[in-house]
KETIVO-483121 format. One record per residue: residue in one letter; residue number from 1; y, x, z of N, C-alpha, C, O in turn. Coordinates in steps of 0.1 Angstrom, whole numbers, plus 5000, padded with zeros to 4 digits. Layout:
KETIVO-483121
   residu   num    n.y    n.x    n.z   ca.y   ca.x   ca.z    c.y    c.x    c.z    o.y    o.x    o.z
        a   NUM      Y      X      Z      Y      X      Z      Y      X      Z      Y      X      Z
...
END
This chain:
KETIVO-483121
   residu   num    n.y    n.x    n.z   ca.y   ca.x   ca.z    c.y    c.x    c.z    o.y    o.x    o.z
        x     1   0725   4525   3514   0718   4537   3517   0721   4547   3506   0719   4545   3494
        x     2   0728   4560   3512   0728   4570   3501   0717   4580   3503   0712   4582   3515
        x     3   0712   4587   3491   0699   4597   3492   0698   4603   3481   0693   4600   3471
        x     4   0706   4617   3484   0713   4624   3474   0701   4642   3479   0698   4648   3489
        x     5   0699   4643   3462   0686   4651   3463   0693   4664   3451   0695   4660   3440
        x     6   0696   4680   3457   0697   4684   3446   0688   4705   3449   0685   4712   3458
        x     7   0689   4705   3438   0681   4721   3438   0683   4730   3434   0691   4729   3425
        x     8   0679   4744   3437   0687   4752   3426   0674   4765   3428   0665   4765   3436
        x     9   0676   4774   3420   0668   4788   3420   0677   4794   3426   0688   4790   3425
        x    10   0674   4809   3437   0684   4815   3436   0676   4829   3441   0668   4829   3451
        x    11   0679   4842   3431   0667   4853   3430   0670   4860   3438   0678   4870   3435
        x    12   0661   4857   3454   0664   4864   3468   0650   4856   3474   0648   4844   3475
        x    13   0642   4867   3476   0634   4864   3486   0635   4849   3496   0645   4848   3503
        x    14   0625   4841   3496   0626   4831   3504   0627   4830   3519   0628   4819   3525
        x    15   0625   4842   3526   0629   4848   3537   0645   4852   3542   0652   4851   3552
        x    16   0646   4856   3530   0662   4861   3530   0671   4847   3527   0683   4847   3530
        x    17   0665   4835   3521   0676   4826   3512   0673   4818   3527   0684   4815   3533
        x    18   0662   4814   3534   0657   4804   3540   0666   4813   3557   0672   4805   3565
        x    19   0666   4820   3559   0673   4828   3569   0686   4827   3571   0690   4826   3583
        x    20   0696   4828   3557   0708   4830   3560   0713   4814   3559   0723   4811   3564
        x    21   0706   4807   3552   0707   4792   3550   0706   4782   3560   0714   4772   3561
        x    22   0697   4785   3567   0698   4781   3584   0705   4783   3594   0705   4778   3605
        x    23   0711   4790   3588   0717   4800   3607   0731   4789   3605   0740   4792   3596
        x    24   0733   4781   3610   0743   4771   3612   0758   4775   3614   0766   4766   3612
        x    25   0760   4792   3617   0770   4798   3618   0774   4805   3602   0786   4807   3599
        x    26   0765   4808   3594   0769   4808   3583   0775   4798   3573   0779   4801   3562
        x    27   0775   4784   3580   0776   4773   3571   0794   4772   3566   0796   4765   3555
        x    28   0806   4779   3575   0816   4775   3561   0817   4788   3556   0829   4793   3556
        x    29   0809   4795   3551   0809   4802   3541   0804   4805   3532   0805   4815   3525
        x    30   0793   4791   3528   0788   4781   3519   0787   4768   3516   0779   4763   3507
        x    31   0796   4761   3526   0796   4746   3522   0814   4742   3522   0821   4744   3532
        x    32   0818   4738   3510   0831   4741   3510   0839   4729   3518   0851   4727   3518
        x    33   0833   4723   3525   0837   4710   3532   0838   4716   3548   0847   4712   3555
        x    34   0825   4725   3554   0831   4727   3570   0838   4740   3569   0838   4750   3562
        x    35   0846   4734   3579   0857   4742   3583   0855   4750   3596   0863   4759   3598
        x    36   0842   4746   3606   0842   4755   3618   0831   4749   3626   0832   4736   3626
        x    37   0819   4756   3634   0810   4753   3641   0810   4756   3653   0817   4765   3657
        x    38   0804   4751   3658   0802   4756   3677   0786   4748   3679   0781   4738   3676
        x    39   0782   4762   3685   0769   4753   3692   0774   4742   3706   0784   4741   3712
        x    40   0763   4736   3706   0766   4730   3720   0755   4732   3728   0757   4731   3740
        x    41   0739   4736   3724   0730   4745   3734   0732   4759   3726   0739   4760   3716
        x    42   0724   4772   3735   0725   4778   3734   0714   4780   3720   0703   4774   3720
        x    43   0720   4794   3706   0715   4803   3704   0703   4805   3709   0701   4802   3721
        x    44   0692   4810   3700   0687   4808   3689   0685   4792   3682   0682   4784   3691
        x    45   0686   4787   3673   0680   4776   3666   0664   4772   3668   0654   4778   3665
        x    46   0667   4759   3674   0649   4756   3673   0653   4739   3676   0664   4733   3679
        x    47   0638   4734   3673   0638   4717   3677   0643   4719   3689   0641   4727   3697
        x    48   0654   4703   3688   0668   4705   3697   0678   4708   3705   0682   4706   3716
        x    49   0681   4717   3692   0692   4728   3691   0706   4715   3691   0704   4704   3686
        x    50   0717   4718   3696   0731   4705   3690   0737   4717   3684   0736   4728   3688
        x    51   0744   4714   3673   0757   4717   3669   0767   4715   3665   0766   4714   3653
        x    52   0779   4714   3669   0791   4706   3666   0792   4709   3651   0786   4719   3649
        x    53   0799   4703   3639   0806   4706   3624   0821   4703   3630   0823   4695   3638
        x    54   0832   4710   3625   0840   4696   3616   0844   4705   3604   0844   4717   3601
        x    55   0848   4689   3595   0849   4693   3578   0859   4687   3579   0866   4683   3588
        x    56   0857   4686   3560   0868   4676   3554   0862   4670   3545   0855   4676   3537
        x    57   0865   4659   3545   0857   4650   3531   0866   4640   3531   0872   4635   3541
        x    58   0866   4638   3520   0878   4626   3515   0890   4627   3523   0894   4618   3530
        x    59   0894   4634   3522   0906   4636   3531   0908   4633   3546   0918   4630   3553
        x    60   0896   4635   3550   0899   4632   3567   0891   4645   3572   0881   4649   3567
        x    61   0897   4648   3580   0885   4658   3589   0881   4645   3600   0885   4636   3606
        x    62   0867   4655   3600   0853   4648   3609   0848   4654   3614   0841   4662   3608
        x    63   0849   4651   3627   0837   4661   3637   0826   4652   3642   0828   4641   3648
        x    64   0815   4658   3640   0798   4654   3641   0794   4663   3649   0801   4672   3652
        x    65   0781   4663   3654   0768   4671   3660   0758   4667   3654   0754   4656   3653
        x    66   0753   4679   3648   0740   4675   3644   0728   4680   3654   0728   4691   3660
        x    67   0718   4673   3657   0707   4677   3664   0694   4682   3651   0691   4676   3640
        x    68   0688   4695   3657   0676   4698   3648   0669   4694   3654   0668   4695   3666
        x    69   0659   4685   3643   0648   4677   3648   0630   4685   3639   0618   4683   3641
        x    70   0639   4693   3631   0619   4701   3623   0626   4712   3619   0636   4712   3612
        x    71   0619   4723   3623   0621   4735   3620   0609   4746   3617   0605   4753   3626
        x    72   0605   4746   3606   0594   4756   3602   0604   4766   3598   0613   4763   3591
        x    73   0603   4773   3602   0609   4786   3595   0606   4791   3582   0594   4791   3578
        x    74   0615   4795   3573   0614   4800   3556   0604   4787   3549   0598   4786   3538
        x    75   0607   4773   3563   0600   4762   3550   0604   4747   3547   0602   4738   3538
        x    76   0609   4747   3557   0617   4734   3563   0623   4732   3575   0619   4733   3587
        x    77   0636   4727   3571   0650   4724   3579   0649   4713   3583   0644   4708   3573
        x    78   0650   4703   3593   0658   4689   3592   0663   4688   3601   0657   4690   3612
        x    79   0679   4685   3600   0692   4676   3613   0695   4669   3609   0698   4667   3597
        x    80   0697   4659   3622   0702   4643   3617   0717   4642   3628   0721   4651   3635
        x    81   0721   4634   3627   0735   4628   3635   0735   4618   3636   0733   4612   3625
        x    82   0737   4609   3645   0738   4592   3645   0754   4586   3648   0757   4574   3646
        x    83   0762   4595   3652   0774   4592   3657   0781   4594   3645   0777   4602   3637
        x    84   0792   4586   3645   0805   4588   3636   0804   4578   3626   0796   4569   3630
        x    85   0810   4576   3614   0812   4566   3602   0800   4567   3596   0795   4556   3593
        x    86   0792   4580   3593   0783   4581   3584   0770   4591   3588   0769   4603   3584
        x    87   0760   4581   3597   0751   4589   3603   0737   4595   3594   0731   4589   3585
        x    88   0734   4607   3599   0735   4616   3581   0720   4625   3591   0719   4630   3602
        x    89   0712   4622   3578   0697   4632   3578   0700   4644   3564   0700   4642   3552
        x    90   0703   4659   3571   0704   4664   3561   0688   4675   3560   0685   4680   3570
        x    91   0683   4678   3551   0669   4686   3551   0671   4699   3542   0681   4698   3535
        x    92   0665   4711   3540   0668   4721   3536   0653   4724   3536   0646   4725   3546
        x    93   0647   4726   3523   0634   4730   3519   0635   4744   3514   0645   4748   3509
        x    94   0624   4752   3515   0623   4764   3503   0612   4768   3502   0604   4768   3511
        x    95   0610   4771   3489   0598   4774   3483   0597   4785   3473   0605   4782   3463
        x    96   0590   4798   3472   0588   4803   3466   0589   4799   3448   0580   4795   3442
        x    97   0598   4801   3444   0603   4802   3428   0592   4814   3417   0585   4813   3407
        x    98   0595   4820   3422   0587   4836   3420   0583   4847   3426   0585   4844   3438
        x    99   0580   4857   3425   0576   4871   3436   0590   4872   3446   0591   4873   3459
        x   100   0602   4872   3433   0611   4871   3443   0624   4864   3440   0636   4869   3441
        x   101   0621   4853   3438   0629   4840   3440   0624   4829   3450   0613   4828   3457
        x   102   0636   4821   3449   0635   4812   3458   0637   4796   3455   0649   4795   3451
        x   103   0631   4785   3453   0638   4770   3453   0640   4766   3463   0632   4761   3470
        x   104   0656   4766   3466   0662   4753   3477   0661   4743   3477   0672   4740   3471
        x   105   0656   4731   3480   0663   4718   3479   0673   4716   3491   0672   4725   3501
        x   106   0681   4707   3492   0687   4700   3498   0690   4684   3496   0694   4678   3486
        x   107   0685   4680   3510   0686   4667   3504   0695   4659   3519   0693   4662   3530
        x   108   0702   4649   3515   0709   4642   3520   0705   4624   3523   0705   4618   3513
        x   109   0704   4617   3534   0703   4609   3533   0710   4605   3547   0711   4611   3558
        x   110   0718   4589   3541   0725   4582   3555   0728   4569   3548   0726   4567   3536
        x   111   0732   4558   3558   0739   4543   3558   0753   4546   3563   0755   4546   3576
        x   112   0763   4547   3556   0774   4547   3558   0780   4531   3564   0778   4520   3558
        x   113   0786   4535   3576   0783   4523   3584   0799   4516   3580   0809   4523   3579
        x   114   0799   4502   3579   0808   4496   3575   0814   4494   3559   0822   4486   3554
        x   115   0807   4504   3556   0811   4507   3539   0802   4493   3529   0791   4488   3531
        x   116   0811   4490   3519   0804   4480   3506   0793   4492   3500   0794   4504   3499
        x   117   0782   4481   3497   0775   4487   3489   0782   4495   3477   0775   4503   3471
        x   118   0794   4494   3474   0802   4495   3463   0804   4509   3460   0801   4517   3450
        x   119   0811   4511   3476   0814   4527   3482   0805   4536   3478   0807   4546   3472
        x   120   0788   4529   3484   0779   4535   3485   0778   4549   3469   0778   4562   3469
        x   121   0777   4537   3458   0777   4543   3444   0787   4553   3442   0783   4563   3435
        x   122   0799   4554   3448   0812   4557   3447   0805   4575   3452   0802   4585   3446
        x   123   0804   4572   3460   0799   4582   3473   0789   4594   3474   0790   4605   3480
        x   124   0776   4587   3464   0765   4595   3463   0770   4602   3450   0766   4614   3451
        x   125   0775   4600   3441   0777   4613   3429   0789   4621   3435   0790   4633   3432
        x   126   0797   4617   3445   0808   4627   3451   0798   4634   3459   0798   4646   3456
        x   127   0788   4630   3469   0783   4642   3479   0774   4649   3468   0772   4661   3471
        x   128   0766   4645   3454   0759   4651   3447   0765   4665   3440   0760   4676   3437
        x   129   0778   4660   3439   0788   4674   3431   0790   4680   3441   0784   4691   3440
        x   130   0797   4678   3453   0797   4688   3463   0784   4693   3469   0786   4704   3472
        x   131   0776   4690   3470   0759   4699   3472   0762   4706   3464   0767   4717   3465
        x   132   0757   4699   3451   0756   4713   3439   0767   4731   3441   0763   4742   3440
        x   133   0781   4725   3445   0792   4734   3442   0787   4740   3457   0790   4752   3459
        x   134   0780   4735   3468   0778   4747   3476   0763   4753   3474   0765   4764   3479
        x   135   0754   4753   3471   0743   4756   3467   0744   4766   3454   0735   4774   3451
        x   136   0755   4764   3448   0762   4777   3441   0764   4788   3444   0758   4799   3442
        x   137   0775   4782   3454   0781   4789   3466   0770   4800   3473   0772   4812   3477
        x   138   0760   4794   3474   0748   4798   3485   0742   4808   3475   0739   4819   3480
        x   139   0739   4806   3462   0738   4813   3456   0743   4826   3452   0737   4837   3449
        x   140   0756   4821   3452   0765   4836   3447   0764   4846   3459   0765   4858   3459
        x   141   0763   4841   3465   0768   4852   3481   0750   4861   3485   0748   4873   3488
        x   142   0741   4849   3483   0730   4858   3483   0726   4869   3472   0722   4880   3475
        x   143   0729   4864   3459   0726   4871   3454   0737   4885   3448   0737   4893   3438
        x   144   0745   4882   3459   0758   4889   3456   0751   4902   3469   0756   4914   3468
        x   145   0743   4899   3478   0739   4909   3490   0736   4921   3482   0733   4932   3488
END
């Protein structure tokens, strides 16, 4: 089991961070791993919404769907995926930091199917550095508006 948890401040209204952070079409131009999305229902986002990814991680590209399963708006995110090598609950929290900041979390959890516990170890400080480096990412661009 990996369950990789990381956070950041980033000083933009929690309306504005929790908005642009959701919209599933903004996502490769803050997560340095996908490369391109498609819905598979239609626009707007709400509990079960599909949307295709594919990325790159460890050198393979992978295409997934994530289905949204909790959606409060400006409070909580959650999609999960069951198909592929590594069936993955990803969650997106936010919370007021200050008048006008914001705390992200993002948190990650899956059983990477077929993998040694070994991998596992291997695995969770690699998706931990890559969260962090897009949550940067997420950072710079918001507060770059």
């Amino acid at each position: 089991m990996v369950d990789v948890l990381t956070e950041i401040v980033i000083h933009r209204p929690r309306e504005a961070v929790a908005s642009y952070a959701s919209d599933p079409e903004n996502a490769p131009e803050w997560y340095a791993n996908i490369k391109a999305v498609t819905w598979e229902t239609a626009p707007p986002l709400a509990v079960g919404s599909r949307v295709a990814f594919r990325a790159h991680f460890l050198g393979r590209d992978l295409d997934y769907v994530y289905e949204f399963t909790e959606l409060d708006p400006g409070t909580r995110l959650v999609m999960q995926t069951a198909q592929g090598p590594f069936p993955m609950q990803t969650t997106y929290t936010w919370a007021d930091a200050d008048s006008s900041s914001t705390r992200m979390a993002l948190r990650n959890t899956g059983k990477p199917a077929g993998f040694s516990a070994v991998v596992n170890h291997v695995m969770a400080p690699m998706m931990r550095r890559a969260m962090q480096k897009d949550l940067a990412k997420l950072k710079q661009i918001l507060e770059a508006a």
